[in-house]
C-alpha positions as CSV (number, residue, x, y, z in Angstrom):
1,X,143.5,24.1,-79.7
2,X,140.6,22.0,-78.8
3,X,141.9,21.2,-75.4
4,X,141.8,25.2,-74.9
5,X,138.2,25.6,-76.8
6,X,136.9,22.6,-74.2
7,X,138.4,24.3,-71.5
8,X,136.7,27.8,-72.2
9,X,133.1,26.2,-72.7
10,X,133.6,24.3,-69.2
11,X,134.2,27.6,-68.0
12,X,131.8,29.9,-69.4
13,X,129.2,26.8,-68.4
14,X,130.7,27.0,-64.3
15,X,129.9,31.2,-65.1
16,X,126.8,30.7,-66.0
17,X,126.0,28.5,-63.5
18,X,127.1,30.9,-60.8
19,X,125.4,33.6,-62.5
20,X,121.9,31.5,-61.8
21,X,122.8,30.8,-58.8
22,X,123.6,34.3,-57.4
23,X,120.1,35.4,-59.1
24,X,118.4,33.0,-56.9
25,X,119.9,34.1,-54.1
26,X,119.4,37.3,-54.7
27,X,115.8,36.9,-55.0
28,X,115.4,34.7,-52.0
29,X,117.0,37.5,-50.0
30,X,114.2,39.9,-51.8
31,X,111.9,37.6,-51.1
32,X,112.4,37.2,-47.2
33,X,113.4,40.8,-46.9
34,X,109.4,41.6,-47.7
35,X,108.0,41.5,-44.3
36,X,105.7,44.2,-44.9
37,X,101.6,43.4,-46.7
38,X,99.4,45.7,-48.2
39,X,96.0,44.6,-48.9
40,X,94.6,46.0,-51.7
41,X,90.3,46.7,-52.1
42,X,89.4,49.6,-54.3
43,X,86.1,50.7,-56.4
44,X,86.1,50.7,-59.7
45,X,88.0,46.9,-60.0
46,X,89.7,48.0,-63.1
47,X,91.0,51.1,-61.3
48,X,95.1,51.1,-61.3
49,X,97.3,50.8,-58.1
50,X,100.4,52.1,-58.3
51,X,102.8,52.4,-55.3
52,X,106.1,53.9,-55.3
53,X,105.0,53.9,-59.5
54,X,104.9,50.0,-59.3
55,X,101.9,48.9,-60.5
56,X,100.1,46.2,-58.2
57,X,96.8,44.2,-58.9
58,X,93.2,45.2,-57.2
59,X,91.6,42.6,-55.0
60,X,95.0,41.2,-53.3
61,X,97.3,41.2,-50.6
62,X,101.2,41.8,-51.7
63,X,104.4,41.3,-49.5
64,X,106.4,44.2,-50.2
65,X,109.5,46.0,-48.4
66,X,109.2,47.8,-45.4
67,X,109.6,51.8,-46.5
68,X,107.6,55.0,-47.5
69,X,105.5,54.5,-50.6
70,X,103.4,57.0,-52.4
71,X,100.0,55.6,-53.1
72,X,98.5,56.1,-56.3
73,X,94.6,55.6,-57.7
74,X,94.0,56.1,-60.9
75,X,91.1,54.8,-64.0
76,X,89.8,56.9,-67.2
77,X,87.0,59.3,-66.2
78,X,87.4,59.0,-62.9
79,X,89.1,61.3,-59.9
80,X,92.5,60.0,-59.1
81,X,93.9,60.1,-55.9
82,X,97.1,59.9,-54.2
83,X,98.4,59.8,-50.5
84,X,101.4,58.6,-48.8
85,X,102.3,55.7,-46.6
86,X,105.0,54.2,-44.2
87,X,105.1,50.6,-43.5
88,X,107.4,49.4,-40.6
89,X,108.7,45.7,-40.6
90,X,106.3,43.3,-40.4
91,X,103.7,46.2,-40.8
92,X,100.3,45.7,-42.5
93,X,98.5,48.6,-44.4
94,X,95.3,48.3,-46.3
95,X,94.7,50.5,-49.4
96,X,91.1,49.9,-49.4
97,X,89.1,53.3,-51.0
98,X,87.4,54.2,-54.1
99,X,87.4,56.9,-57.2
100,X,84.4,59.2,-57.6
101,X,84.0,59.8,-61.7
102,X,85.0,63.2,-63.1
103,X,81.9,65.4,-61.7
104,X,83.1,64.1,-58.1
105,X,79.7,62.4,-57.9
106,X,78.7,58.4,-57.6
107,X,76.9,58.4,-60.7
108,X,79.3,55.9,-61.9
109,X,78.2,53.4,-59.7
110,X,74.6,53.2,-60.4
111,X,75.5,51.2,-63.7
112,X,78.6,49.4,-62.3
113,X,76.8,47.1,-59.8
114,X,79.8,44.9,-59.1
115,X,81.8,48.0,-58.4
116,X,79.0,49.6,-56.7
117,X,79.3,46.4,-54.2
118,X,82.8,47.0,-53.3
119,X,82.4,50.5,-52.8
120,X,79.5,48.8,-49.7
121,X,82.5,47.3,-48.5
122,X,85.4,50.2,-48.4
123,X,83.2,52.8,-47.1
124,X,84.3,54.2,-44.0
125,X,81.9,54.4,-41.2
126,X,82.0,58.5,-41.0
127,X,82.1,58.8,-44.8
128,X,78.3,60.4,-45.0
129,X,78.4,60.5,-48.9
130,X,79.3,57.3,-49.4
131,X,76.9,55.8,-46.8
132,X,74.0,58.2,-48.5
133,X,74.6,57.0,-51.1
134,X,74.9,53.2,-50.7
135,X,71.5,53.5,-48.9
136,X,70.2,55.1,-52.0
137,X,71.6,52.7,-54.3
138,X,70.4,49.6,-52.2
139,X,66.9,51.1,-52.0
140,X,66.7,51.7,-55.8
141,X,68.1,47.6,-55.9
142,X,65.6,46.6,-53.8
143,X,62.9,46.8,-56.1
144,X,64.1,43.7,-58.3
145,X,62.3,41.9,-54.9
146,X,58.8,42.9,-56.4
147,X,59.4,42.3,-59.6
148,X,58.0,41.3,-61.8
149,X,54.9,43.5,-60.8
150,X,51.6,42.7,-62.3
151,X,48.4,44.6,-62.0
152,X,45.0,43.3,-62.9
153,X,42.0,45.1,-61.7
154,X,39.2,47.1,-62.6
155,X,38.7,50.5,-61.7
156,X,35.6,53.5,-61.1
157,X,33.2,51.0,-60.2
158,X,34.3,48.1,-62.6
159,X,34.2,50.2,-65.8
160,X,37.4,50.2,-67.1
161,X,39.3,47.7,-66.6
162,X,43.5,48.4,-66.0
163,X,46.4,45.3,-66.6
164,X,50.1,45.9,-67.0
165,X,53.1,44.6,-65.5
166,X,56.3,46.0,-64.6
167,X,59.7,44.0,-65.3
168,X,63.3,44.4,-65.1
169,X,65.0,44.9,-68.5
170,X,68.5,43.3,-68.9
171,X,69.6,45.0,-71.8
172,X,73.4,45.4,-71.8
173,X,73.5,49.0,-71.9
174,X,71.3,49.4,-69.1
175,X,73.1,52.6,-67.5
176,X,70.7,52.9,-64.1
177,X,70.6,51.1,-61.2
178,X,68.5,49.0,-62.6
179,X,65.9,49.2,-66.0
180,X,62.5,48.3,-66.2
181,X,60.0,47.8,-69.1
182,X,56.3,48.3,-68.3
183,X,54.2,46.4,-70.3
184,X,50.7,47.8,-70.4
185,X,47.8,45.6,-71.5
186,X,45.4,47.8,-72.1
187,X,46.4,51.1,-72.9
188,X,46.9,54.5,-71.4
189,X,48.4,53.2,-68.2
190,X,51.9,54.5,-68.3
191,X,52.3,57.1,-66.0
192,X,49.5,54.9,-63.8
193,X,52.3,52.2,-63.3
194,X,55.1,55.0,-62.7
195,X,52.7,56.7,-60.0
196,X,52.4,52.9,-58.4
197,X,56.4,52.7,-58.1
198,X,56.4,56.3,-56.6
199,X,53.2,54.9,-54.3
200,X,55.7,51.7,-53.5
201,X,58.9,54.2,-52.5
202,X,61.0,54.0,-55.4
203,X,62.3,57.3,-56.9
204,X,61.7,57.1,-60.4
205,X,65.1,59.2,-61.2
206,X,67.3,55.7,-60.3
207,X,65.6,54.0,-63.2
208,X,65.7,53.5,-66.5
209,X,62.6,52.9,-67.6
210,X,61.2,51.4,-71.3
211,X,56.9,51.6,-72.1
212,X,55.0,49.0,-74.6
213,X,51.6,49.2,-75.1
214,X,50.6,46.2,-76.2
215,X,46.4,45.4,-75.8
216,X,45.5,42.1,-75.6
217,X,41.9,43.6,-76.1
218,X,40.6,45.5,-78.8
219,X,37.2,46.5,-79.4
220,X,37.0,46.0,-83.2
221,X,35.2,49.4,-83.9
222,X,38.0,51.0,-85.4
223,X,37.6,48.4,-88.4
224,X,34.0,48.9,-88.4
225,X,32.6,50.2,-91.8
């Protein structure tokens, strides 16, 4: 009885064994049989990439099997989109695109700036929209050069005299291309500071902008008695 218990663990064990083995060959065979790469680039990075239903990871080349694969591009809020591919042996594809959000606009982008950035880079050359808007985008960016933006001077022949200063704000919901905060020293010079960033050639639409007046000076006659 034991003899015939020893003998039928040594052979479940030599089963096992060939079980693990045929899995590894199996795989290596999978493995080398994927002579075909996709290389994967799509705006927004947490959109999901599915081929054939497979889900595959953004920002990454994969090996895959030479065959027909239906491409899928899909993320909450956004326009999916699907097209087909064929990769030969030893064929190389790029799925490199992007989603436009539900309106079928790039509003998305102007708060996603790390999105925004690979959407620069997948843009087809004859893609007007995309180029149109990446120009605009980059030109609303651009400002964060100037900034912060002060403005100290006296105006109508030095009798009133005008100081804010115009700074990005990096609040976390900032949902522009970028938001500012104008700080006006002196009062009354709000829509003086937005006419300077119009006067400078930035479109006030692409910002999201905050006001605080905050004098440093005050005459004292309102507490006069």
């Amino acid at each position: 009885m034991l003899n015939f218990i020893k003998r039928h663990k040594i052979a479940t064990i030599i089963t096992l064994n060939l079980v693990v083995v045929a899995i590894v060959v199996i795989a290596i065979i999978i493995h080398f049989a994927k002579t075909a790469v996709i290389d994967i680039l799509v705006a927004p990075k947490d959109a999901i990439v599915t081929l054939n239903g497979r889900r595959y990871d953004n920002q990454k080349q994969h090996d895959v099997l030479p065959g027909n694969y239906h491409v899928k591009i899909a993320m909450d809020n956004m326009q999916t989109k699907e097209y087909d591919i064929t990769l030969e042996k030893d064929g190389f594809a790029k799925i490199w695109g992007y989603l436009l959000d539900v309106n079928g606009s790039y509003e998305y982008y102007y708060s996603h700036p790390e999105d925004a950035n690979i959407l620069t880079k997948v843009a087809l050359d004859d893609d007007e929209a995309a180029k149109a808007f990446i120009a605009k985008y980059e030109k609303a960016i651009s400002i964060i050069d100037i900034l912060p933006f002060d403005y100290d001077a006296y105006t109508d022949g030095f009798s009133e005299y005008v100081q804010y200063n115009i700074q990005q704000d990096l609040r976390d919901d900032c949902n522009k291309a970028v938001c500012l905060i104008i700080e006006d020293n002196t009062g009354g010079n709000e829509q003086t500071a937005k006419d300077k960033l119009k006067e400078l050639g930035y479109n006030l639409d692409d910002y999201d902008i905050t006001y605080k007046c905050e004098p440093l000076y005050t005459s004292g006659l309102d507490n006069h008695e």
